[in-house]
C-alpha positions in Angstrom: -56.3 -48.3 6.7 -55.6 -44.7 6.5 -53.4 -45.4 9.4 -51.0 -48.2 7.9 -50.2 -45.7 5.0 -48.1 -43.6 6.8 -46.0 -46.9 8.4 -45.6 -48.9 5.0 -44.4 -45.4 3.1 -42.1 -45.3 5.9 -40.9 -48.6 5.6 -40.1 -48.2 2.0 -38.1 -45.3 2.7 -36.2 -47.4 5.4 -35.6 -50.5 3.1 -34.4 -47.7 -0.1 -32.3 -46.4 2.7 -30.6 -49.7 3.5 -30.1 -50.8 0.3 -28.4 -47.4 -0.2 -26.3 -48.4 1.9 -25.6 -51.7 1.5 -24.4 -50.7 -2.2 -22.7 -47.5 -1.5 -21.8 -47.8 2.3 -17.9 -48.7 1.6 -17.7 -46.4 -0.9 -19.3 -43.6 1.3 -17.4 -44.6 4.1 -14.6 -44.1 2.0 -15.6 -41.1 1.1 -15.6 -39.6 4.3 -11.7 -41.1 4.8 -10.7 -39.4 2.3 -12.3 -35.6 2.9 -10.5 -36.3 6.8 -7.2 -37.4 5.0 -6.9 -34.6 2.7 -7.9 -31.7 4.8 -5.1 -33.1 7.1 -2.9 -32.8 4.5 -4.1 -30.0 2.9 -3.5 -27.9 6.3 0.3 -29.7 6.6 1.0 -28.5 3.1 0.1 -25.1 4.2 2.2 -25.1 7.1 4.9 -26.5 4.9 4.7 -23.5 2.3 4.2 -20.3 4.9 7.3 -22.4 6.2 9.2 -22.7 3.4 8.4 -19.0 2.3 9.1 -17.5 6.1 12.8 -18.8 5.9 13.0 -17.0 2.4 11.8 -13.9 4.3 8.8 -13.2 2.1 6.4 -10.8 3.1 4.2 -12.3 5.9 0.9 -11.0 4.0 1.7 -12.8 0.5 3.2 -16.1 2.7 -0.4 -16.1 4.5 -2.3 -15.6 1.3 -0.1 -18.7 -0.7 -0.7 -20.4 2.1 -4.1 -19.8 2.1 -4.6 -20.5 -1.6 -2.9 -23.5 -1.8 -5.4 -24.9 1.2 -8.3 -24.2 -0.4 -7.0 -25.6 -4.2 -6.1 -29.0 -2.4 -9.9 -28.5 0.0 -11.6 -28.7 -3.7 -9.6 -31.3 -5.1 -10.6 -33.3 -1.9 -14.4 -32.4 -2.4 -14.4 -33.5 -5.7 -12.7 -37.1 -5.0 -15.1 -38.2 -2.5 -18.1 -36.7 -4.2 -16.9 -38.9 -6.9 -16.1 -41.9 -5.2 -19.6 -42.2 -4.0 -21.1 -41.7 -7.7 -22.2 -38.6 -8.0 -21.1 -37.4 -11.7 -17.9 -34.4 -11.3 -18.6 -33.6 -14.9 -21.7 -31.8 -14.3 -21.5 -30.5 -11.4 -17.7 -28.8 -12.9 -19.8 -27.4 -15.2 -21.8 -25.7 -12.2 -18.7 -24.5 -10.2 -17.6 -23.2 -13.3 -20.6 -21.2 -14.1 -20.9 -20.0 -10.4 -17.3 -19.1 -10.1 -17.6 -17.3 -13.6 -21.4 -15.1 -12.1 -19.0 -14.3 -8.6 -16.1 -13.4 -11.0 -18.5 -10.7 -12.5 -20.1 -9.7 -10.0 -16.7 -9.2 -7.8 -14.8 -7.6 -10.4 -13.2 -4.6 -8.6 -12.8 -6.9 -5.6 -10.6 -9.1 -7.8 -8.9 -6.4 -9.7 -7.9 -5.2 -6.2 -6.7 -8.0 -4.9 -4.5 -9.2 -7.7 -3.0 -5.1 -7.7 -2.7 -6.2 -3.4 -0.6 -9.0 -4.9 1.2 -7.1 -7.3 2.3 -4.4 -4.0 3.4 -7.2 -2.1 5.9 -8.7 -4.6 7.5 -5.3 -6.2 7.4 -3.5 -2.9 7.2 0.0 -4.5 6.7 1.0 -0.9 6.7 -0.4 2.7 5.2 -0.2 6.1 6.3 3.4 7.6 6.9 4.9 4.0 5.6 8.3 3.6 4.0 8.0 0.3 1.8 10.7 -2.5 -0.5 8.6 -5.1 -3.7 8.7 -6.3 -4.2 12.2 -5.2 -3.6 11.7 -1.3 -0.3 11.6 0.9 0.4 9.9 4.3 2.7 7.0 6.4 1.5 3.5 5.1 0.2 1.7 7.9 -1.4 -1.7 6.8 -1.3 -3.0 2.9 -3.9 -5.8 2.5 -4.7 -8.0 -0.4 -7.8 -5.0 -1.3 -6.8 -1.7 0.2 -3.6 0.3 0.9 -4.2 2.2 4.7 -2.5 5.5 4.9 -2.3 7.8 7.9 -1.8 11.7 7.7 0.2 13.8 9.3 -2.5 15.1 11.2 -4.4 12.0 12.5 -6.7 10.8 9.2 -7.1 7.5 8.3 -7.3 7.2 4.3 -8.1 4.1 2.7 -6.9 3.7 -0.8 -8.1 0.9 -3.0 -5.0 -1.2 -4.7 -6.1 -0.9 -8.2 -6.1 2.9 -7.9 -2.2 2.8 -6.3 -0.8 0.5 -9.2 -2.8 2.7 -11.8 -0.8 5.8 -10.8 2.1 7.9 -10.0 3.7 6.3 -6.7 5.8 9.0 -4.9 7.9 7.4 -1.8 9.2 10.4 -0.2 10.3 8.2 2.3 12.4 5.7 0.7 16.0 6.8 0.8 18.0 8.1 3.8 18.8 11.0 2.6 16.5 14.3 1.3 17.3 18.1 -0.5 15.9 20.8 1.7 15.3 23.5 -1.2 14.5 27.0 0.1 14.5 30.3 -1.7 15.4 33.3 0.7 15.2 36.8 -1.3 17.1 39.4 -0.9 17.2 43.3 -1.8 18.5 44.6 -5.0 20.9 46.9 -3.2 22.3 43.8 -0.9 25.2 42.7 -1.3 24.9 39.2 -2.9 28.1 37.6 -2.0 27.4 38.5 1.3 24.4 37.2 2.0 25.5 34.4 0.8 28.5 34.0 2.9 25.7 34.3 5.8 23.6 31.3 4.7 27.0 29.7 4.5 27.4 30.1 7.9 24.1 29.4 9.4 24.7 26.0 7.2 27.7 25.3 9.0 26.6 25.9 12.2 23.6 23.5 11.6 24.5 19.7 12.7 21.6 18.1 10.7 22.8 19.5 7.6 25.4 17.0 5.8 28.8 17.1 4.8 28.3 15.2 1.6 26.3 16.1 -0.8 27.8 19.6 0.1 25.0 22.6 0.3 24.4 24.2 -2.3 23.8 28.3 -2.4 23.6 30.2 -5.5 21.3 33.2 -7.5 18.5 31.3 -8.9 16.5 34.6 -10.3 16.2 38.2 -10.4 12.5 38.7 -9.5 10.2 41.6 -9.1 10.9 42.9 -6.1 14.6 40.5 -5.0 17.3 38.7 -5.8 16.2 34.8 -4.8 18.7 33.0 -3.2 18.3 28.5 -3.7 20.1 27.0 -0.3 20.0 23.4 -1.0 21.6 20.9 2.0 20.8 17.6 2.5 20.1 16.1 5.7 18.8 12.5 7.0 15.2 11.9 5.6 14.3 11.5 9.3 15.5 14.9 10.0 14.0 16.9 7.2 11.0 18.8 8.9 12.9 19.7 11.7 16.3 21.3 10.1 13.6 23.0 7.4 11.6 24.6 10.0 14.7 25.4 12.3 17.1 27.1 8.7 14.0 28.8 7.8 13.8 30.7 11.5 17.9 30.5 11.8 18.1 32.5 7.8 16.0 35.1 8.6 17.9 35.9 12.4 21.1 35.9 11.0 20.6 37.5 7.5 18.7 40.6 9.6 21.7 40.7 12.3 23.8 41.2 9.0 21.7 44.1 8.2 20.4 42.6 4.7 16.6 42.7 4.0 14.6 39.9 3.0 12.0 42.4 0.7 8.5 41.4 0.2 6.4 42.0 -2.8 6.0 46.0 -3.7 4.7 47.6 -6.9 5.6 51.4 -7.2 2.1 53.4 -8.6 3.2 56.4 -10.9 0.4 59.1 -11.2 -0.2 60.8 -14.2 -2.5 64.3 -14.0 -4.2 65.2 -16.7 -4.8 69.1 -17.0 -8.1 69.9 -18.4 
């Protein structure tokens, strides 16, 4: 007897199971047509928007991520039709989604503030790939800008990672953005040079450099009367590309040409009086 039990519990489960499907079989059938059909169509109107947005030249990063989004908003949609069609009851299990979606919202909070800052990057383009950039504290060339984090690389060889909400919370510095940059150097001079002459010498080393630009024209004038000079502000502009280069090579090319001209670029000197006391 003790043997039958386990083949007429069985059998009940096999006749619920056919009369399951007897009842719901179109319907689940159906079901399953429709979670093909529209993931078919969900991944055609993908291609159709990163299309659609490639020919507008959109950033390839926001065109992946519509794309992307829009998939997964037609993915649910599908989910809950068939889940539907087969009886199950949407309203309740909404009402789970929504209370899942609202404990991963919490818990991901910085994600999401991040990626809705990546969003905000991609779309107002502060900066660009190849930018030299200063913000939040840190400076490099932008390498990679993802929907969470901004990847900046040094000039010597580090790798900084920058969250997004901390680049659109601050200052944003593109040194890099226009084609043209001010090279501003002080040079001092001595207080028994001859000012006009000196300057007439920076003139020339100016001239004489092909990096430094026609228009804006240089400027060269006495900024101060410090301590212990005169200081001199040359100011040319030269490519953007070009800037550490012609700043290193005026620096050396000022200070040849200012001592072949016999005028001396002081440095810092205090002159110590001593007072005796007779006792």
């Amino acid at each position: 007897m003790d043997d039958l039990m386990p083949v007429a519990e069985l059998s009940r489960y096999q006749e619920m199971a056919v009369t399951w499907l007897a009842a719901y079989g179109a319907q689940l059938v159906l079901a399953l047509l429709i979670v093909v059909v529209g993931l078919w169509i969900g991944r055609r109107v993908r291609s159709l928007v990163r299309a659609a947005l490639g020919h507008r030249k959109v950033d390839p990063l926001l065109v992946q991520f519509l794309g992307n989004l829009v998939y997964w908003a037609l993915a649910v949609a599908v989910f809950l039709a068939a889940v539907s069609r087969i009886g199950v009851d949407t309203t309740s299990f909404l009402a789970v989604v929504g209370s899942l979606g609202l404990a991963i919202g919490l818990a991901m909070k910085d994600n999401l503030s991040n990626v809705s800052s990546g969003v905000m990057l991609i779309l107002l383009r502060p900066f660009t790939l190849g930018d030299y950039i200063e913000v939040a504290g840190v400076q490099g060339t932008v390498q990679a800008i993802s929907l969470t984090t901004t990847v900046l690389v040094t000039p010597d060889n580090q790798r900084i990672l920058v969250p997004n909400t901390k680049i659109t919370g601050e200052i944003i510095r593109n040194v890099t953005a226009n084609d043209t940059r001010r090279i501003d150097l002080v040079v001092g001079i001595g207080y028994g040079d001859d000012a006009a002459r000196a300057k007439a010498v920076v003139a020339e080393v100016l001239a004489a450099e092909p990096r430094v630009l026609a228009e804006p024209a240089p400027q060269i004038a006495v900024a101060e009367l410090a301590d212990s000079s005169v200081n001199l502000v040359v100011r040319p502009w030269v490519r953007t590309d070009e800037y550490w280069p012609t700043r290193f090579d005026l620096t050396e090319k000022l200070k040849t040409a200012l001592d072949a001209a016999g005028i001396s670029i002081p440095f810092p000197q205090r002159e110590v009086h001593v007072v005796s006391r007779d006792n």
